[in-house]
C-alpha positions in Angstrom: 0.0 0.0 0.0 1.5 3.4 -1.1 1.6 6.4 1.5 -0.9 8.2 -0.5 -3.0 5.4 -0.2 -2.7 4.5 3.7 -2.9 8.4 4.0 -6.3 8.6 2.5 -7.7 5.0 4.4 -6.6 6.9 7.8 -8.9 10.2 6.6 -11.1 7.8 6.2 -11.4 5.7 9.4 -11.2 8.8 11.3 -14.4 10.2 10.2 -16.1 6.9 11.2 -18.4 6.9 14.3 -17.7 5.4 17.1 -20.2 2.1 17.2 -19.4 0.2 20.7 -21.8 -0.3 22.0 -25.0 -0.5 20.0 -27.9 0.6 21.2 -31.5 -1.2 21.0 -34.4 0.0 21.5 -37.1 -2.6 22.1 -40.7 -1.9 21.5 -44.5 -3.2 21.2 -46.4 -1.8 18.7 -50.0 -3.8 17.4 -48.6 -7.2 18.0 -45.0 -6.9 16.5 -41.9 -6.6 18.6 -39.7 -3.9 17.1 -35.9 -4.0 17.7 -34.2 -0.7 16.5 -30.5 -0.1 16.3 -30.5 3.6 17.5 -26.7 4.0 16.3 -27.3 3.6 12.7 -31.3 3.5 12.4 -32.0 0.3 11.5 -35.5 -1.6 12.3 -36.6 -4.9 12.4 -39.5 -6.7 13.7 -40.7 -10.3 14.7 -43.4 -12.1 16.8 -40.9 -12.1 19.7 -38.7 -9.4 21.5 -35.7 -12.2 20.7 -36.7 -12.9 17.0 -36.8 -8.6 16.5 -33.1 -8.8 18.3 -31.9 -11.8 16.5 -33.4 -10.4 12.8 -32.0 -6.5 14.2 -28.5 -8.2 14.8 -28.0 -9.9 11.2 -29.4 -6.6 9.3 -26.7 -4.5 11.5 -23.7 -7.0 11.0 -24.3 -7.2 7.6 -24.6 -3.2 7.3 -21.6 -2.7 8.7 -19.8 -5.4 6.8 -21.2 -4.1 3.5 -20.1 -0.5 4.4 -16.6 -1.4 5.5 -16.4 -3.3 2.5 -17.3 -0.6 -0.2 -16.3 2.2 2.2 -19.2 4.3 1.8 -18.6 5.2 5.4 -21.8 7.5 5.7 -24.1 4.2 5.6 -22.9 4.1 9.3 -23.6 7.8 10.4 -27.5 7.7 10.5 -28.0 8.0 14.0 -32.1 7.7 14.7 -33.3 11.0 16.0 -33.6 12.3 19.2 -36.9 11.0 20.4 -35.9 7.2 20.3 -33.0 7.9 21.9 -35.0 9.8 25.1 -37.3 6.3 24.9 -34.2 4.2 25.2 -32.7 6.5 28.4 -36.2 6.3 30.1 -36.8 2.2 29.0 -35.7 -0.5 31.2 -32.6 -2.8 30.9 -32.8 -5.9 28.6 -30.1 -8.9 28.7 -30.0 -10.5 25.3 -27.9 -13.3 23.7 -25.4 -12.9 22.4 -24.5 -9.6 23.7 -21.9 -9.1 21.0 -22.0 -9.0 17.4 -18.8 -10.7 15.5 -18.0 -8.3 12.5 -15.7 -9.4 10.0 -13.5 -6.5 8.9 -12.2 -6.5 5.3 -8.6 -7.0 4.4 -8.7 -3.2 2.5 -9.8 -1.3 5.2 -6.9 -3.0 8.0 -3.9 -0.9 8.7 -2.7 -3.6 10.9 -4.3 -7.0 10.8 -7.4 -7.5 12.4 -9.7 -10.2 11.3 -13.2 -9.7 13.3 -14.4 -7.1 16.0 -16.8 -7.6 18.6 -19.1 -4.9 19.5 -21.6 -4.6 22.6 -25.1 -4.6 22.5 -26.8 -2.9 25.1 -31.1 -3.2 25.0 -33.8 -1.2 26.8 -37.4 -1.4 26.5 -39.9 0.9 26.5 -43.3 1.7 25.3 -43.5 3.0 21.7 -44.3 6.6 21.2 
């Protein structure tokens, strides 16, 4: 890799937001669970609280990995707006499994080798607004 090269990769990586931990937000609304991912905006729903979480958790890994990938670093810098995060600080703590998601981070984007990071989940509930 030429200096230019790592120059512009560092530029890069520092612009990216910091993502550990994630933040879920769990909700009921009409029957559906809703798990949303407050640190890039993602949704996803299922019958269960778990199924949301589980489904929420293979949508964000594969975000991430897709945007590391192709380096279109502003797919992770859609933080949800300000009124599901004031749900999440007044909802109540949930434990869910696994607590961590395993993301596998391209060759391209490594200045030194790193194969996989883990990042934290952390989950509250609350009542949707």
């Amino acid at each position: 890799m030429t200096d230019i090269a790592i120059k512009q990769l560092l530029s890069e990586l520092v612009s990216l937001p910091h993502l550990d931990p994630l933040h879920y937000l769990l909700t009921e609304s009409e029957g559906k669970h809703i798990a949303h991912c407050l640190d890039i905006d993602l949704i996803a729903t299922g019958d269960t609280r778990e199924k949301a979480a589980v489904k929420l958790d293979s949508l964000v890994k594969a975000h991430i990995e897709l945007t590391l990938a192709t380096r279109q670093y502003e797919n992770i810098a859609t933080r949800a707006p300000q009124i599901y995060w004031d749900q999440y600080t007044e909802g109540n703590p949930v434990e869910l499994e696994p607590r961590t998601l395993r993301i596998q981070i391209p060759e391209s984007v490594q200045i030194v080798p790193v194969p996989e990071s883990k990042l934290r989940v952390l989950a509250r509930a609350a009542h949707a607004a």
